[in-house]
C-alpha positions as CSV (number, residue, x, y, z in Angstrom):
1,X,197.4,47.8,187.2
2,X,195.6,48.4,183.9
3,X,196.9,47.5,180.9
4,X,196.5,48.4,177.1
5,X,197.2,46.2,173.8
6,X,199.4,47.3,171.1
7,X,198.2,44.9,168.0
8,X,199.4,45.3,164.3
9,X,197.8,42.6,161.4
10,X,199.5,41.5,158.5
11,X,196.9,40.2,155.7
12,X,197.8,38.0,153.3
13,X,195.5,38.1,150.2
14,X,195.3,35.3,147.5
15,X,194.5,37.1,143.6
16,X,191.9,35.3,141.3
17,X,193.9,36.2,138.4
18,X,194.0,33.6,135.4
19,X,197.8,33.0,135.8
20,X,200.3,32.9,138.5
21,X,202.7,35.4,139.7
22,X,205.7,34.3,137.5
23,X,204.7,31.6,135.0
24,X,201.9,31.0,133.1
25,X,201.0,28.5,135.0
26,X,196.7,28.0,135.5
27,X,195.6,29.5,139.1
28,X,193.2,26.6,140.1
29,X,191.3,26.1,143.4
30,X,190.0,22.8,142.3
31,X,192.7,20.8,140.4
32,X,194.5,17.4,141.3
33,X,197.4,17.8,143.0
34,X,200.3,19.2,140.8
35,X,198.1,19.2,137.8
36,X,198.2,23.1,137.5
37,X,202.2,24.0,137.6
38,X,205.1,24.8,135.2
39,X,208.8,24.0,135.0
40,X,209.2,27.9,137.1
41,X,206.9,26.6,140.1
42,X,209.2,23.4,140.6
43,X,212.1,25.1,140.0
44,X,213.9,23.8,137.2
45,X,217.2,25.6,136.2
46,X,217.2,27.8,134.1
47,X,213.4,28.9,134.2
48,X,212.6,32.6,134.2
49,X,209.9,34.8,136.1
50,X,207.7,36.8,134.1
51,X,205.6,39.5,135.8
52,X,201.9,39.1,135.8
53,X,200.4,42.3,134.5
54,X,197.1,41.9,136.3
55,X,198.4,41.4,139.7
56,X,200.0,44.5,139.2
57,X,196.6,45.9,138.3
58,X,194.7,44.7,141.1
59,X,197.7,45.6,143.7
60,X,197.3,49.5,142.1
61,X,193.2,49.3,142.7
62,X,193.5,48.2,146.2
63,X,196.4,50.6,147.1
64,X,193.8,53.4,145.8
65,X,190.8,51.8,147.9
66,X,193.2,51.8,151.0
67,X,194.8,55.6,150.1
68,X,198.0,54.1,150.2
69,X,200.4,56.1,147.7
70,X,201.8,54.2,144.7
71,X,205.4,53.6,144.0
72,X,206.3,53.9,140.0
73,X,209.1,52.0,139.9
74,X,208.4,48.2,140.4
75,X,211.2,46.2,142.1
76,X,211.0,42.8,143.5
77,X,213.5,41.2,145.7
78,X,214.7,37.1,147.2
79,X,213.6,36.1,150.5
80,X,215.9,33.1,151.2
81,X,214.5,30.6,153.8
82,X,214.3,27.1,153.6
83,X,210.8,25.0,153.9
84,X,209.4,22.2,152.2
85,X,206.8,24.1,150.8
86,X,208.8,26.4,148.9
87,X,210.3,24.7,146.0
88,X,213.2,27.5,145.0
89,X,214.5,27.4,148.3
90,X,213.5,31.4,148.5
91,X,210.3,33.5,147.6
92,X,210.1,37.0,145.2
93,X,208.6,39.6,146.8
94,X,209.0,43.0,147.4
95,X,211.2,44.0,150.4
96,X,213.0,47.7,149.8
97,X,210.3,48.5,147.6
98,X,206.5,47.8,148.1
99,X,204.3,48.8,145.4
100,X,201.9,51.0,147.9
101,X,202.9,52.9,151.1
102,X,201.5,55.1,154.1
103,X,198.0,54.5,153.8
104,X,195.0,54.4,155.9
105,X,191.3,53.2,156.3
106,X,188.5,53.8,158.1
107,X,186.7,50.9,160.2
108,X,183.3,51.4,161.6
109,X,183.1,50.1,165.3
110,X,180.8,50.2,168.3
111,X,182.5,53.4,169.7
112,X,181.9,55.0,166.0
113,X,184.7,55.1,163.3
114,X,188.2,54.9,163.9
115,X,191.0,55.8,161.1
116,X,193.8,52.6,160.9
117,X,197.5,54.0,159.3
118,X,198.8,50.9,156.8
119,X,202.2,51.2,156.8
120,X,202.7,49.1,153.0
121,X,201.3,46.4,150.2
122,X,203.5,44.4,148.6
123,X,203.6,41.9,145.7
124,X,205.2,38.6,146.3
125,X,204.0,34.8,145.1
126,X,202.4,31.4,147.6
127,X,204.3,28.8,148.7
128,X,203.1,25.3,147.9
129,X,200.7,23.5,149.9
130,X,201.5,21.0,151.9
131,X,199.1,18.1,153.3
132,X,200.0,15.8,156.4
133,X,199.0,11.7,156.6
134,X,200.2,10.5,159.8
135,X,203.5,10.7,159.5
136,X,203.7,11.1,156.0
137,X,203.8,14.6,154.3
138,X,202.4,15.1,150.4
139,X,203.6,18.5,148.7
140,X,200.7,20.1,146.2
141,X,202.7,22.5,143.8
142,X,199.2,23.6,142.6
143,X,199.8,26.9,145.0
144,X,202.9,27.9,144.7
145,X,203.7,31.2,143.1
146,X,199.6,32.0,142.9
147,X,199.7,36.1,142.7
148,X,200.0,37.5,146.7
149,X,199.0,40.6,148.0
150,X,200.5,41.6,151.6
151,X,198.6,44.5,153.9
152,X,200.9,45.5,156.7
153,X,199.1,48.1,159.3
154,X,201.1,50.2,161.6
155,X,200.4,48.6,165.5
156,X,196.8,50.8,165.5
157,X,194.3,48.8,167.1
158,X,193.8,48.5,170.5
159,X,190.8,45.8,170.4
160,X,189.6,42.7,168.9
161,X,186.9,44.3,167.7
162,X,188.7,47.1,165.6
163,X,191.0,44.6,164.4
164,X,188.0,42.0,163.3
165,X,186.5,45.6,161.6
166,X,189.5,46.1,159.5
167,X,189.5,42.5,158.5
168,X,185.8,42.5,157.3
169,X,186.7,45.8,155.9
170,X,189.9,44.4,153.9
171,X,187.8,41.9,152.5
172,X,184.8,43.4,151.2
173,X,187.4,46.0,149.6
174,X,188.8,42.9,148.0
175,X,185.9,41.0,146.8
176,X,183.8,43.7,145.3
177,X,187.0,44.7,143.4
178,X,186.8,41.2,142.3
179,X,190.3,41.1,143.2
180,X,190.6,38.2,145.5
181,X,187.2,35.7,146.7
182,X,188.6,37.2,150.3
183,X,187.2,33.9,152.0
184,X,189.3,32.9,155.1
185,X,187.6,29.5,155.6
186,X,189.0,28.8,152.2
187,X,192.4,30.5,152.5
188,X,192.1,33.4,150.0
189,X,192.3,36.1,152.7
190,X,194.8,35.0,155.9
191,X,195.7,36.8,158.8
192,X,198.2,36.8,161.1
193,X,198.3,39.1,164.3
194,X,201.1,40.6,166.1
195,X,200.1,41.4,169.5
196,X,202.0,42.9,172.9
197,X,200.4,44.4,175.9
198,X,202.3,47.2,178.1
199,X,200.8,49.5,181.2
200,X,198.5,52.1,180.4
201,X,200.6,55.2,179.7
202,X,203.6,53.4,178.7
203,X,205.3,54.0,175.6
204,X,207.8,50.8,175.7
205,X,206.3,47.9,173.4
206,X,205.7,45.1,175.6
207,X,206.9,41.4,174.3
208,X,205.5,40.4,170.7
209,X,203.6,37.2,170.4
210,X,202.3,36.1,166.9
211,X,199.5,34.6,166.3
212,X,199.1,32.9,162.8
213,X,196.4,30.3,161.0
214,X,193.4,32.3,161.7
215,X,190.1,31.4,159.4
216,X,187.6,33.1,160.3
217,X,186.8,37.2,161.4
218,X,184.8,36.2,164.5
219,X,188.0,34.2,165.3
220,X,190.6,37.2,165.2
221,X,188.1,39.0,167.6
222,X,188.2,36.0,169.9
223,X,192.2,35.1,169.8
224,X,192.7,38.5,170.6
225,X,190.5,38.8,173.4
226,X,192.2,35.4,174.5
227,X,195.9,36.5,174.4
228,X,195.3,39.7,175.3
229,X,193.6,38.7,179.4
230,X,196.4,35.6,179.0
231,X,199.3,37.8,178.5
232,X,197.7,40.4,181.3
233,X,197.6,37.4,183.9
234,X,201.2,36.6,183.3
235,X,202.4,40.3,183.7
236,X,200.3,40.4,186.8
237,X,201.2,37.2,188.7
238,X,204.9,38.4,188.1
239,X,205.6,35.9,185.1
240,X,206.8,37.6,181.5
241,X,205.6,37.2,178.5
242,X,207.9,35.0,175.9
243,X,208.5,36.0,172.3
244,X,206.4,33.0,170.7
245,X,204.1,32.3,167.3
246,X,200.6,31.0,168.5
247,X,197.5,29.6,166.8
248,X,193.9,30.1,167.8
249,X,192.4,26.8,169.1
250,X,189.0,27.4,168.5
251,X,187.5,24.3,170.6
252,X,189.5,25.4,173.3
253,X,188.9,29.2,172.2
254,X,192.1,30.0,173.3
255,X,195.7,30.3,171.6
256,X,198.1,27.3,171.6
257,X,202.1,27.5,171.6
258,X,203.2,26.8,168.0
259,X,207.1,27.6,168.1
260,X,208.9,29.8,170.5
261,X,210.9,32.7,168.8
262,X,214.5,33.8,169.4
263,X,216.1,35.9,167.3
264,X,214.6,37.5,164.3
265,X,215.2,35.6,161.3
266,X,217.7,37.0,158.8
267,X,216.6,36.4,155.5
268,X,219.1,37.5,153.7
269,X,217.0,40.0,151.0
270,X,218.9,41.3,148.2
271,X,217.1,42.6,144.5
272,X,216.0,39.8,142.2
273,X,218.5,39.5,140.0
274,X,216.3,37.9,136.8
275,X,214.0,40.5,137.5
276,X,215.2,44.0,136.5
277,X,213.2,47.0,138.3
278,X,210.0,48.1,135.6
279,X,208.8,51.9,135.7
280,X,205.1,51.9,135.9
281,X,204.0,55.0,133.7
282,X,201.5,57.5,134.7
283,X,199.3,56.8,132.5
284,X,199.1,52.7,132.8
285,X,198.5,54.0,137.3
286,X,195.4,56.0,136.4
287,X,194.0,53.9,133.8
288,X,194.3,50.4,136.5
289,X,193.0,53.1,138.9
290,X,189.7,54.2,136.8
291,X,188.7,50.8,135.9
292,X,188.4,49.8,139.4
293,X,185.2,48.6,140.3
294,X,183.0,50.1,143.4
295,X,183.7,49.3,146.6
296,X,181.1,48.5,149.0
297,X,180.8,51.9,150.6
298,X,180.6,53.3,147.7
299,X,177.6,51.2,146.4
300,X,176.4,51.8,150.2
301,X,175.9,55.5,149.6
302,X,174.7,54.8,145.4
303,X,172.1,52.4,146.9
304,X,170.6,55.4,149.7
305,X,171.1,58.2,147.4
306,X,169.8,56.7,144.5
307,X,167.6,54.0,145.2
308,X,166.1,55.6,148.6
309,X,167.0,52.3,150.3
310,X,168.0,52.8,154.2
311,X,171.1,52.8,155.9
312,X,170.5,49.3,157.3
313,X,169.2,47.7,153.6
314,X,172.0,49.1,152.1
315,X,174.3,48.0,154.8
316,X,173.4,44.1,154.1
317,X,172.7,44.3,150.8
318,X,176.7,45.5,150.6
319,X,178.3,42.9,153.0
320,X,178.7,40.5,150.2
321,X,179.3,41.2,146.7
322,X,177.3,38.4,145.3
323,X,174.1,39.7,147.3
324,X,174.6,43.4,146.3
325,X,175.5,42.0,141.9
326,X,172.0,40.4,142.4
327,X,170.0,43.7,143.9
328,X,172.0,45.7,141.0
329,X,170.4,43.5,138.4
330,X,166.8,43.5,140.0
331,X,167.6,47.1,139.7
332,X,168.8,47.5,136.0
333,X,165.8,45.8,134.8
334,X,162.8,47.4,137.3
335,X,161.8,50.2,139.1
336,X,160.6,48.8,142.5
337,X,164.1,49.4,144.6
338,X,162.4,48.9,148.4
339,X,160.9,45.8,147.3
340,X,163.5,43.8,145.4
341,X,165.6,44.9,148.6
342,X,162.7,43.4,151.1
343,X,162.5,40.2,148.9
344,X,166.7,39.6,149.1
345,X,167.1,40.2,152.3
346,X,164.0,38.3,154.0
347,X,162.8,36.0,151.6
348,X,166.0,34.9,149.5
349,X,168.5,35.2,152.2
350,X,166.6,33.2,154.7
351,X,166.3,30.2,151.7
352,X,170.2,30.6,151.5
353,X,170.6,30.3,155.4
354,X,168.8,27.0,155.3
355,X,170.5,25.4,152.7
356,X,174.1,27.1,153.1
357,X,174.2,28.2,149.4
358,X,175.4,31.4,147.8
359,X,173.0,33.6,145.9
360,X,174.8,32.4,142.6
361,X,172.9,29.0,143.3
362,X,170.1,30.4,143.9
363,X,167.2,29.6,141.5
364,X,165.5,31.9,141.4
365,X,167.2,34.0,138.5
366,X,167.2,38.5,139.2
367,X,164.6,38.9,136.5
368,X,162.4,36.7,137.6
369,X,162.1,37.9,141.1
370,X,161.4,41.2,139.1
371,X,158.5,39.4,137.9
372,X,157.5,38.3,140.8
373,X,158.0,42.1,142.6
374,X,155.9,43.4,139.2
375,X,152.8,41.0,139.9
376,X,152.3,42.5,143.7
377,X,152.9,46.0,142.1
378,X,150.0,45.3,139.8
379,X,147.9,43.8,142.2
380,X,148.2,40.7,140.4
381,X,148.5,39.1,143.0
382,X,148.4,39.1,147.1
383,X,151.6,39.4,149.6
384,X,149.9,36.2,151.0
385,X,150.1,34.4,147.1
386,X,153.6,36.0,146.8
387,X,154.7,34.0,149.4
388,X,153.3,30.6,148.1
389,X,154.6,32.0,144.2
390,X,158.2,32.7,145.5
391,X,158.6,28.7,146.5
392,X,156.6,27.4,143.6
393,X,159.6,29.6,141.4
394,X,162.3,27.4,143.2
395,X,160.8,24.5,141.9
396,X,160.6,25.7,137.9
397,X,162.5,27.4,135.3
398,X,159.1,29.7,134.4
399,X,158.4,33.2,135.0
400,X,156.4,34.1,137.6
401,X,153.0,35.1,135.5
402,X,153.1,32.0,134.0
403,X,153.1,30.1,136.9
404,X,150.5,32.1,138.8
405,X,148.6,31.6,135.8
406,X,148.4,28.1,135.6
407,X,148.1,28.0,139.0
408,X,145.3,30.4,138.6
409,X,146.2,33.0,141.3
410,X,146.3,35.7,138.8
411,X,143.7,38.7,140.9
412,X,141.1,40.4,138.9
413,X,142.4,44.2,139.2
414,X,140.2,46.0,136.5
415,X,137.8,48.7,138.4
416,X,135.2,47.6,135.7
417,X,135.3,44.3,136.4
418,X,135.2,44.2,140.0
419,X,132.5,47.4,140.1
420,X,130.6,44.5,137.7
421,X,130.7,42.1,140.9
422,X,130.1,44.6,143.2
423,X,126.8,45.2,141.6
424,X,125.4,41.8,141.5
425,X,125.8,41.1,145.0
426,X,124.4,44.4,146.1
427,X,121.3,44.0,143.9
428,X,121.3,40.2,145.2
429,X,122.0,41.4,149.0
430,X,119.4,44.6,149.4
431,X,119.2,44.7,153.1
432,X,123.3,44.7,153.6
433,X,122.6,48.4,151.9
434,X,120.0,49.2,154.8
435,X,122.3,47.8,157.3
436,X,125.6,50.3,156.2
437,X,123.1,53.1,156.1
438,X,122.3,52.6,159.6
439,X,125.7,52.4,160.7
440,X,125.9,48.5,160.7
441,X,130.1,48.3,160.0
442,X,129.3,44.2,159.4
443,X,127.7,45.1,156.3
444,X,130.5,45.7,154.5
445,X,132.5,42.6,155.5
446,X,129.7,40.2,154.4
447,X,129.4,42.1,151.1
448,X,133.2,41.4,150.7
449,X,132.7,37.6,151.6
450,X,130.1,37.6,149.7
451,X,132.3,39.0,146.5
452,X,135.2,36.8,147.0
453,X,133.0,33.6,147.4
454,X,131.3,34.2,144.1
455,X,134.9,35.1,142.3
456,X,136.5,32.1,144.0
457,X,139.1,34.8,145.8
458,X,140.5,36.2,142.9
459,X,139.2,40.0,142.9
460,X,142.1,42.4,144.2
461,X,140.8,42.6,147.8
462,X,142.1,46.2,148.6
463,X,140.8,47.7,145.5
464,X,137.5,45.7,146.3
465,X,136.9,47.1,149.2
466,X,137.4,51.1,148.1
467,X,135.0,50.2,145.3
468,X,132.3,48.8,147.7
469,X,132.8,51.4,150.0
470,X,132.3,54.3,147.5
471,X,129.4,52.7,146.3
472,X,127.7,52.2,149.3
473,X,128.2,56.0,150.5
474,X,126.1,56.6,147.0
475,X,123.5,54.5,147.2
């Protein structure tokens, strides 16, 4: 019996707004321990939420980047559960109401691009953080009620790979909109996956399992390749599957019972009551929808179209936003597009592979790789001195002509000068002029020794040879 995978995600994504959902309290990723919280994230009675404007902003730009349509009227309800990370004993979110609805994106896989529906996005606020010490547990408040974004997809993808697609695609969409960092190792972007398995031509769900905690996209591939053969074993050897929440072992690479689930849990939603519903005007929807910034398939198609790059340069330039703010300010201040791309992604990425940096360490500042870039251009210098320049600049603050100056690597590149040169060792070296006339190809390479001995290297070796060669046809 074959079988098929029904899978649906739910993406939780974590704002970099300067304030939290609610209060005015700091959103920090770096702070001590309850340092960064307000009377409203402990709780204190009588405390009032306040809406954060630029959540609501950035929730409006990423409903547009996902084509999801966008609600006018802003309500937020209670979810009441209790947890020891959740200080008011319930969170505010959006239930009956989510700000964006019956979307869809497109995710590029190996069997070409497949269209995902996204059923809603909706506001709501963290919990707290909580940290475990044997058996001791430590509640950070720094967390709760930082700005939330929540992606719910309609059960679309039938393989790890589209679903690890739609996750790299989710994140890109929220990084270069600077909305969210959208780093799972750090928690920013989390994904949980719902997951059931039923005989091909079936229309019957099979049995849900959740899996939940996973932090990284090459993991959500793997846990559901994982679940999806363990759940296919148990249907086959005449076992069911259980309704249970998992977690992705990634030692073990396979998923590990959390909790088992029962019934669903009631959580008792009903309107916000401190929160009265706000209508979001036309005007305030299309002017948070024209300021947002461009996506990565839209600087894609810019960088191809404009720049001439290819598909595959402008494909890695545009998997990180950091990467592709660095090519677009190579590009605002020079003209040499194909290069500055060639010196990011060989030269500059492989020094940030080594030392597991980001480009915004790197030391080597946009305009002065332009520099750098401008000195091959000119023939100022040799791809081979390039090379030796570009690790010299990651030990100094200088521009790269100054260095290759006092590091005298500067070519000469003047016709007149080198023709000079070329003179002097022809008149010095009368026989090499016999030899090229009779066909002798040899000729011309000692000639060019010969030059680059008495100028110590430094005469623009392409340009030197076109010069010798012309002059030797016309002697």
């Amino acid at each position: 019996m074959n079988f098929e995978a029904v899978i649906g995600l739910e993406i939780h994504v974590e704002m970099q707004t300067r304030s939290k959902m609610f209060s005015r309290a700091p959103v920090t990723y770096k702070a001590e321990p309850n340092t960064a919280v307000l009377p409203l994230d402990l709780a204190h009675p009588g405390t009032m939420p306040v809406v954060n404007k630029q959540a609501v902003i950035n929730a409006i730009q990423v409903c547009t980047a996902l084509h999801l349509h966008v609600d006018n009227e802003l309500h937020f309800d209670r979810k009441n559960y209790f947890y020891a990370d959740l200080p008011k004993g319930f969170q505010i979110t959006q239930h009956r109401h989510p700000i964006g609805f019956d979307g869809f994106v497109d995710i590029p896989t190996s069997e070409g691009t497949t269209r995902i529906r996204i059923e809603r996005l909706h506001l709501e606020e963290d919990t707290a953080m909580q940290h475990h010490y044997g058996d001791m547990s430590l509640v950070d408040y720094n967390r709760a009620g930082i700005p939330l974004m929540e992606i719910v997809t309609y059960p679309d993808f039938k393989t790890g790979e589209e679903a690890a697609s739609f996750v790299e695609t989710i994140r890109q969409i929220v990084s270069f909109t600077r909305v969210s960092s959208g780093k799972l190792e750090e928690g920013s972007l989390r994904c949980d996956v719902n997951i059931s398995i039923r005989p091909i031509g079936d229309s019957a769900f099979g049995t849900k399992v959740e899996i939940k905690n996973l932090n990284s996209i090459a993991n959500v591939q793997k846990a559901i390749e994982f679940e999806m053969l363990r759940q296919e074993r148990l249907l086959l050897s005449g076992s069911r599957v259980a309704q249970e929440t998992r977690r992705f072992d990634e030692a073990k690479k396979e998923t590990i019972l959390m909790r088992v689930k029962t019934d669903a849990v009631d959580y008792k939603y009903f309107p916000e009551p401190n929160l009265v519903p706000l209508t979001l005007s036309h005007a305030f929807i299309e002017q948070a929808q024209s300021t947002r910034l461009e996506l990565a398939s839209e600087k894609k198609t810019r960088y191809m179209e404009t720049f001439g790059l290819s598909e595959y340069d402008a494909g890695l330039l545009t998997k990180d936003v950091d990467i592709a703010t660095y090519f677009d300010a190579c590009a605002a201040e020079g003209k040499h597009y194909k290069l500055y791309a060639n010196w990011i992604i060989q030269d500059t990425m492989s020094v940030l592979n080594k030392t597991q940096t980001s480009i915004t360490d790197f030391s080597i500042e946009p305009i002065r790789l332009v520099g750098l870039v401008s000195l091959i251009e000119a023939g100022d210098i040799s791809n081979k001195q390039a090379k030796e320049l570009f690790d010299l600049m990651q030990q100094s603050n200088e521009g790269a002509r100054d260095i290759a100056s006092k590091k005298a690597m500067l070519q000469i590149s003047d016709p007149t000068l080198i023709q000079q040169e070329i003179d002097a060792i022809l008149q010095a070296n009368p026989q090499s002029i016999l030899d090229f006339k009779e066909g002798k190809d040899r000729a011309v390479g000692f000639l060019i020794g010969q030059i680059m001995k008495k100028t110590g290297g430094k005469v623009n070796p392409g340009l030197t040879n076109q010069l010798l060669l012309k002059t030797l046809k016309s002697k």
